[in-house]
Structures are given as structure tokens and as C-alpha cells.
C-alpha positions as CSV (number, residue, x, y, z in Angstrom):
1,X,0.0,0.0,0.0
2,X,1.3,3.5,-0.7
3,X,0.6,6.7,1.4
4,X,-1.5,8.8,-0.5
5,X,-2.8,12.2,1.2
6,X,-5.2,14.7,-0.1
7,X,-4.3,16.4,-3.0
8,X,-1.2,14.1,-3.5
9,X,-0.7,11.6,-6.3
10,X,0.5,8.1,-6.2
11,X,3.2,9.0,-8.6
12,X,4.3,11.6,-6.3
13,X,4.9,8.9,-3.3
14,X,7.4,6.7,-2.9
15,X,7.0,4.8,0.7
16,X,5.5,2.0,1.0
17,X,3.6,0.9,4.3
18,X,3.9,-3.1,5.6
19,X,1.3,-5.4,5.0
20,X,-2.0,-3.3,5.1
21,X,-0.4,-0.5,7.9
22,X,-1.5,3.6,6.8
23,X,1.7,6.0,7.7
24,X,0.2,9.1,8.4
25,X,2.1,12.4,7.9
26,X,3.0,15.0,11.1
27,X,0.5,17.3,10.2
28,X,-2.3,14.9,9.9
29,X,-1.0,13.4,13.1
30,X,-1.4,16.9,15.3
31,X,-4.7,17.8,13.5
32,X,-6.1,14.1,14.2
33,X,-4.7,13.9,18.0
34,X,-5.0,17.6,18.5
35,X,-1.4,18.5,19.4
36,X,0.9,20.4,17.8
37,X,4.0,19.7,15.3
38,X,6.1,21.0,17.8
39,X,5.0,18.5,20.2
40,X,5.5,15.3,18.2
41,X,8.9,16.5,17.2
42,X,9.5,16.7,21.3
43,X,8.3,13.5,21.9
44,X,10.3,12.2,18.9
45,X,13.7,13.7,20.4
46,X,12.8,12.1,24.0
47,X,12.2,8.7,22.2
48,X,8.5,8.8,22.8
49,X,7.2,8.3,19.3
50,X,9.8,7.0,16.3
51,X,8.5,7.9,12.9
52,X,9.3,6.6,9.7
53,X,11.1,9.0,7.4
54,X,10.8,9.6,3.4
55,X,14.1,12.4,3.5
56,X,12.7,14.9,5.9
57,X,9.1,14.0,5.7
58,X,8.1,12.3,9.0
59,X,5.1,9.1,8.6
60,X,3.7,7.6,11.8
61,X,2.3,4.0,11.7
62,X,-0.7,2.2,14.0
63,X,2.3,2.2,16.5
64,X,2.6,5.6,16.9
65,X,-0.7,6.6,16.8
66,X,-1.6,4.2,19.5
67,X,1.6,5.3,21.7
68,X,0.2,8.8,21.5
């Protein structure tokens, strides 16, 4: 499965999720859990959360989310 967000192309992606998982990107993250990009990036640098990465694009999995 490919991440695909709104407005964005499947030509334009290239990560690919495991078996059936959706990576979601940092902004859809905050808006979805009601924090703010600041705040994942902290939790990221304490080890709290550990996003995938497509170059400097963050993509949080079902882990993640659920951690949060």
C-alpha cells in the first residue's frame, strides 16, 4: 500500500507501508490527535514516538498513533 494524502498523487509517493499498515504524515498526526507539530517533534527527540522517514518527511504508523 502507498501513502497517499489529499491532494497528492500516487506518482508523487514513494513509501511503501507493511502489509496493510497507513503511515500518516505529522501534520495529519497533530490535527487528528489535537497536538501540535512542535509536540510530536518533542516527543520524537525524547524517544517517545519514532517515525518513519521519506528524507525529511516524518510518517507515523498504527504504533505511533496508539503510543500517542
Amino acid at each position: 500500500m502507498k501513502l497517499i494524502s489529499a491532494g497528492e498523487t500516487a506518482a508523487n509517493t514513494n513509501i511503501s507501508a507493511e502489509a496493510g499498515e497507513d503511515l500518516v504524515r505529522i501534520g495529519e498526526m497533530a490535527k487528528k490527535y489535537g497536538v501540535t507539530l512542535r509536540t510530536l517533534r518533542f516527543y520524537e527527540d525524547k524517544g517517545l514516538l519514532n517515525p518513519q522517514r521519506d528524507g525529511s518527511t516524518r510518517l507515523y504508523t498504527r504504533r505511533d498513533k496508539a503510543r500517542l
